[in-house]
ZAKOLLO-50393 format. One record per atom (N, C-alpha, C): residue number from 1; residue in three letters; atom name; y, x negated, z. Coordinates in nm, 4 decimals. Example, Ala and Ser with C-alpha at 12.3 -4.5 7.8 and 13.67 -1.06 7.14 Angstrom:
% ZAKOLLO-50393
REC  num  residuo  atomo         v         u         w
REC    1      ALA      N   -0.5690   -1.3190    0.7800
REC    1      ALA     CA   -0.4500   -1.2300    0.7800
REC    1      ALA      C   -0.3300   -1.3200    0.7800
REC    2      SER      N   -0.2250   -1.2850    0.7080
REC    2      SER     CA   -0.1060   -1.3670    0.7140
REC    2      SER      C    0.0030   -1.2900    0.7870
//
This chain:
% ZAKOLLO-50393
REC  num  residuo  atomo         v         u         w
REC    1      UNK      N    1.4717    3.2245   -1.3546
REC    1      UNK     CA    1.4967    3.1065   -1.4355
REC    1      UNK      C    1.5330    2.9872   -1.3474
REC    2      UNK      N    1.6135    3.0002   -1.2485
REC    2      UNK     CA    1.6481    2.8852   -1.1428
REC    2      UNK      C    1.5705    2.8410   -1.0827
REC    3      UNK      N    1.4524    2.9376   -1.0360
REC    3      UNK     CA    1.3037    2.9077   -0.9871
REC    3      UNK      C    1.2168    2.8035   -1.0566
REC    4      UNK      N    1.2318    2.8360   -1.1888
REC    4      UNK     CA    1.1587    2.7711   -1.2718
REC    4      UNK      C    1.2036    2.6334   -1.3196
REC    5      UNK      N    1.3256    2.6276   -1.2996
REC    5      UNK     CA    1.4134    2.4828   -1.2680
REC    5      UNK      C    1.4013    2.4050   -1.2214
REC    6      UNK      N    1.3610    2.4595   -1.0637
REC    6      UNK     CA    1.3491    2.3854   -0.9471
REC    6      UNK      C    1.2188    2.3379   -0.9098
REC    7      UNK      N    1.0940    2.4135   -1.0021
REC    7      UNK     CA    0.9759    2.3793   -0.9882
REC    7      UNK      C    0.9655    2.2584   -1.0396
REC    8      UNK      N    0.9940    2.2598   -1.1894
REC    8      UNK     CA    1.0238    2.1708   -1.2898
REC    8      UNK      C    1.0601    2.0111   -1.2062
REC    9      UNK      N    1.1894    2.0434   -1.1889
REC    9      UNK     CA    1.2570    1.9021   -1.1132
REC    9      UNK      C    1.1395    1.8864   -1.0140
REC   10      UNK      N    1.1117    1.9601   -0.9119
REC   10      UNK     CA    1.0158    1.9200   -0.8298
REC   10      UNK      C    0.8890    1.8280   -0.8652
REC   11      UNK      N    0.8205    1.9068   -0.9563
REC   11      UNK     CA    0.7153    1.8616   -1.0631
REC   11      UNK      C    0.7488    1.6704   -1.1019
REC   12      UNK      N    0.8494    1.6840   -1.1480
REC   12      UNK     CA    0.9418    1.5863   -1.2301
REC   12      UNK      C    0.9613    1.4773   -1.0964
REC   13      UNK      N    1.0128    1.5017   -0.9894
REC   13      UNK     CA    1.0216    1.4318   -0.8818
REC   13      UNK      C    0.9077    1.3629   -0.8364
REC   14      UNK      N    0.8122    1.4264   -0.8302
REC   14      UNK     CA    0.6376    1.3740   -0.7633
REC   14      UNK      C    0.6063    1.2762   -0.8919
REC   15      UNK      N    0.6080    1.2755   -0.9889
REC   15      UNK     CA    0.5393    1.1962   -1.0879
REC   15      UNK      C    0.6464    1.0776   -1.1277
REC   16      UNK      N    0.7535    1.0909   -1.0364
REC   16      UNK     CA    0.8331    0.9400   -1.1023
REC   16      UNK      C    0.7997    0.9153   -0.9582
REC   17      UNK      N    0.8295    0.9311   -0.8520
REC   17      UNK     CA    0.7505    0.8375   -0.7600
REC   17      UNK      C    0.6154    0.8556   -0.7084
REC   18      UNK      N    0.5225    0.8990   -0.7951
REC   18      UNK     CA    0.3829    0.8240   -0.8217
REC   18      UNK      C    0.3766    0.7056   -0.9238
REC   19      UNK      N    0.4415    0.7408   -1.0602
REC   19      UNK     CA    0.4333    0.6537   -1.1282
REC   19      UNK      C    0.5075    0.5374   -1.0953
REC   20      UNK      N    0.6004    0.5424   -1.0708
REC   20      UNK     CA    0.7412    0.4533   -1.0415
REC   20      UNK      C    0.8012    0.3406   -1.1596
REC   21      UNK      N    0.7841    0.4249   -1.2706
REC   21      UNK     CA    0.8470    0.3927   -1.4007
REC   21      UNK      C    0.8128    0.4235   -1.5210
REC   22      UNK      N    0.8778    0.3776   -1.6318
REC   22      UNK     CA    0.8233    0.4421   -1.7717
REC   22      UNK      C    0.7755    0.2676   -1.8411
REC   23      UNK      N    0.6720    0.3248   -1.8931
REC   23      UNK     CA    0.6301    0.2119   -1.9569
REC   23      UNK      C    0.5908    0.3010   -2.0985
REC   24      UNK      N    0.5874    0.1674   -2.2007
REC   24      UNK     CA    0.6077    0.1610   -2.3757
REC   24      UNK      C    0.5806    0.0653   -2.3842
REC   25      UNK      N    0.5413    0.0739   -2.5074
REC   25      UNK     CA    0.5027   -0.0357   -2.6087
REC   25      UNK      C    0.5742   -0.0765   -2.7319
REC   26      UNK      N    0.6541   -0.2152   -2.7910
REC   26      UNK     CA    0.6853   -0.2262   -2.9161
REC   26      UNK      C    0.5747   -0.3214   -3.0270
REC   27      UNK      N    0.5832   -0.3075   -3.1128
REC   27      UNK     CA    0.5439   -0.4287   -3.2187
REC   27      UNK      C    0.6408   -0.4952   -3.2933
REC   28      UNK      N    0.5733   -0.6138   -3.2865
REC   28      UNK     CA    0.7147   -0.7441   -3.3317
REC   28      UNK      C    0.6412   -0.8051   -3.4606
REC   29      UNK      N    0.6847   -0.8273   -3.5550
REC   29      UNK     CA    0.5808   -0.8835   -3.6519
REC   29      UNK      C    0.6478   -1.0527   -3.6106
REC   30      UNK      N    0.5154   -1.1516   -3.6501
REC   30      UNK     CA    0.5697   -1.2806   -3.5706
REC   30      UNK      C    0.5452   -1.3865   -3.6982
REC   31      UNK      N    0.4351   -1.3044   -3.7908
REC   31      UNK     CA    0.4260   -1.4154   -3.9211
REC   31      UNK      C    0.3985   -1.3310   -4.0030
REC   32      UNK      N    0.5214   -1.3317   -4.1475
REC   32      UNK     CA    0.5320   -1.2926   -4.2516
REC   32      UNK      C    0.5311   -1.3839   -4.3684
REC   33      UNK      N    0.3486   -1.4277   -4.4329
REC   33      UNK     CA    0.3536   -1.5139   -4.5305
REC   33      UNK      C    0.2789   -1.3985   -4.6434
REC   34      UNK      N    0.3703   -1.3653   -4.7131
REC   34      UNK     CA    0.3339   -1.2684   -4.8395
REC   34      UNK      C    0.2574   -1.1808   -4.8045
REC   35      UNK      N    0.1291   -1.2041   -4.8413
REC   35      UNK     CA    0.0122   -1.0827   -4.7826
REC   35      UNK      C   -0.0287   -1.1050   -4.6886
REC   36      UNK      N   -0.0754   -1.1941   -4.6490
REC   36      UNK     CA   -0.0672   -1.1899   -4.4759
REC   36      UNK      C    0.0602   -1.1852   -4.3681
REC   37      UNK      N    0.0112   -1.1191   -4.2598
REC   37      UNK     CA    0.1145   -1.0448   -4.1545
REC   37      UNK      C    0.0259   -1.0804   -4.0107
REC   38      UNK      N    0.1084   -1.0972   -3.8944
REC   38      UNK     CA    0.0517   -1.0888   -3.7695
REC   38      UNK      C    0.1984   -1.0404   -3.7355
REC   39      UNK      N    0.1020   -0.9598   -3.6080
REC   39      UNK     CA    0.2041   -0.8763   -3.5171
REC   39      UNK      C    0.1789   -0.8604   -3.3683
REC   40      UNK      N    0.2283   -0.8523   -3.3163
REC   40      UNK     CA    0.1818   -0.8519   -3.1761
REC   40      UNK      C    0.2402   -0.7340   -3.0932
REC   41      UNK      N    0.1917   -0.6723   -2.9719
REC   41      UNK     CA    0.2338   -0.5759   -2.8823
REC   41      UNK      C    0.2917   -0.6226   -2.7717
REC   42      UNK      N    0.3981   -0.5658   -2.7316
REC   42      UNK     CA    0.4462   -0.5736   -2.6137
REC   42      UNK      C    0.4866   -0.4997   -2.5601
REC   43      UNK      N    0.4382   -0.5200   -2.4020
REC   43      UNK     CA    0.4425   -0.3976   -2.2774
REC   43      UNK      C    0.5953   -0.4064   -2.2546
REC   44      UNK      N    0.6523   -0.2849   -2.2650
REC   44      UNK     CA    0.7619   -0.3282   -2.1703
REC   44      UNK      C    0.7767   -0.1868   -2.0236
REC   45      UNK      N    0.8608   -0.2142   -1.9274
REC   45      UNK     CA    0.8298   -0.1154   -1.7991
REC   45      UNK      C    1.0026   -0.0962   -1.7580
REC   46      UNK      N    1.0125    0.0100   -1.7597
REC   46      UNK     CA    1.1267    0.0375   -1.7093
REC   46      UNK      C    1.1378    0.1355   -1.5719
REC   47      UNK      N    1.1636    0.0552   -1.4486
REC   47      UNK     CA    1.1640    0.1261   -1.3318
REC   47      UNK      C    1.2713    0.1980   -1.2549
REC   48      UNK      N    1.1638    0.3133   -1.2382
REC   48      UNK     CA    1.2609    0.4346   -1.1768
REC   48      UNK      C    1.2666    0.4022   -1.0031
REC   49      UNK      N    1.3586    0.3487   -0.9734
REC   49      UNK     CA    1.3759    0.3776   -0.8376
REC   49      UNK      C    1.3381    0.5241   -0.7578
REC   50      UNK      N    1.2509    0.5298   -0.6355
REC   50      UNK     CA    1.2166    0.5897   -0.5231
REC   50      UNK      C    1.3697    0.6903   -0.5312
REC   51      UNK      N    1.4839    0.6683   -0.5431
REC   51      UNK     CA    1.6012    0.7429   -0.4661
REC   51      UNK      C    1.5810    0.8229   -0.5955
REC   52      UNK      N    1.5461    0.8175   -0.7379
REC   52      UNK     CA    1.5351    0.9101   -0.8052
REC   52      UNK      C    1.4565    1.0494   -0.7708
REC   53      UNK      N    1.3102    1.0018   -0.7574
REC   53      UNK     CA    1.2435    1.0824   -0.7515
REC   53      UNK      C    1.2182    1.1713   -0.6470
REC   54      UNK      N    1.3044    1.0955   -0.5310
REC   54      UNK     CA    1.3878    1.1921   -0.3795
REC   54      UNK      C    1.4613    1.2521   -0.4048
REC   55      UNK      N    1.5509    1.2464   -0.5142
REC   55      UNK     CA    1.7033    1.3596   -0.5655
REC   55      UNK      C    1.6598    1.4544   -0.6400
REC   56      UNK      N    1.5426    1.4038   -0.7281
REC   56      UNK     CA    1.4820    1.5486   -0.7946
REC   56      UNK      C    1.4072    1.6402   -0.7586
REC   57      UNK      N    1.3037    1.5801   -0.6161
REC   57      UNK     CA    1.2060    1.6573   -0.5264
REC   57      UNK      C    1.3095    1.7857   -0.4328
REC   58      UNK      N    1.4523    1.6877   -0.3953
REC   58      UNK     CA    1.5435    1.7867   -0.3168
REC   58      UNK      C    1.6191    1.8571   -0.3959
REC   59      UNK      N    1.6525    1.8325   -0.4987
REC   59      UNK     CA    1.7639    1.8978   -0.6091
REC   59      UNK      C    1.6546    2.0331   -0.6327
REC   60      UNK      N    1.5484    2.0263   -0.7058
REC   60      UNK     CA    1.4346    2.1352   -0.7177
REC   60      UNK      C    1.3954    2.2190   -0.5942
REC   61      UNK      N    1.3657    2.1812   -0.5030
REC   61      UNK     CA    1.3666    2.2651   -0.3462
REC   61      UNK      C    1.4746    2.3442   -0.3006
REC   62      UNK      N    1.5897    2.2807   -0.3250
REC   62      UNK     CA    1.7503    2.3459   -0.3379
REC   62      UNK      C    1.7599    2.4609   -0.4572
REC   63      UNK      N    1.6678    2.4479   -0.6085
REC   63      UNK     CA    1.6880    2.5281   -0.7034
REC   63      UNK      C    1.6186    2.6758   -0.6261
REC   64      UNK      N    1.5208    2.6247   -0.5538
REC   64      UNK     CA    1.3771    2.7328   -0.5422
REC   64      UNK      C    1.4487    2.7914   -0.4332
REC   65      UNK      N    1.5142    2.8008   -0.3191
REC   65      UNK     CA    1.5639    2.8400   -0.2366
REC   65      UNK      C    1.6890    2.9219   -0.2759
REC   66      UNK      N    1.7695    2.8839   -0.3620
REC   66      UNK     CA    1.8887    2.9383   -0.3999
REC   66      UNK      C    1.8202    3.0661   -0.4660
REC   67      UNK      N    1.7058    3.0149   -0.5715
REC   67      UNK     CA    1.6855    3.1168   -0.6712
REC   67      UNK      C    1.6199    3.2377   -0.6166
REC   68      UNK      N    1.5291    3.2136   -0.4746
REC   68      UNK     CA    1.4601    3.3188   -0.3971
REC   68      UNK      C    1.5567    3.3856   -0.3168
REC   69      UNK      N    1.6979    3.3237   -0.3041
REC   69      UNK     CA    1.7890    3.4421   -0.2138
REC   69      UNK      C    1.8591    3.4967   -0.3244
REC   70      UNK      N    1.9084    3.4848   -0.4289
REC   70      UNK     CA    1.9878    3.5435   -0.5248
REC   70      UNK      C    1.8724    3.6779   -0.5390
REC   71      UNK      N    1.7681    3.6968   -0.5114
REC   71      UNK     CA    1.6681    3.7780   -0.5989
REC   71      UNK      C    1.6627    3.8956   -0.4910
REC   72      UNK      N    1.6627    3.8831   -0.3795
REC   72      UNK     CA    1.6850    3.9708   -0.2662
REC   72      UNK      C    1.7565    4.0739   -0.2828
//
């Protein structure tokens, strides 16, 4: 199970610093005249700092190592 932890975080580590953030979308409605409506999309990006996705690549390498000597 700790193995599978550490893969995980590892996994989890490589794809926030490839991606290097989370991005979403909201809708805002901008004109409300009875039956007609306009709305618009907006990007928004929320960035994951590099030191993240270094603490989860080593935190997971640390899981996989612990979990392969406990098994011995």
């Amino acid at each position: 199970m700790v193995k599978l932890i550490g893969v995980l975080l590892i996994v989890m580590g490589v794809v926030a610093l490839a991606v290097g953030g989370i991005r979403y979308t909201t809708r805002e409605k901008v004109l409300d005249l009875g039956p007609i409506e306009a709305t618009t999309e907006k990007s928004h990006n929320i960035p994951l700092s590099p030191i993240v996705g270094i603490a989860a690549v080593a935190g997971g390498i640390a899981l996989v190592v612990a979990g392969s000597r406990t098994r011995v």
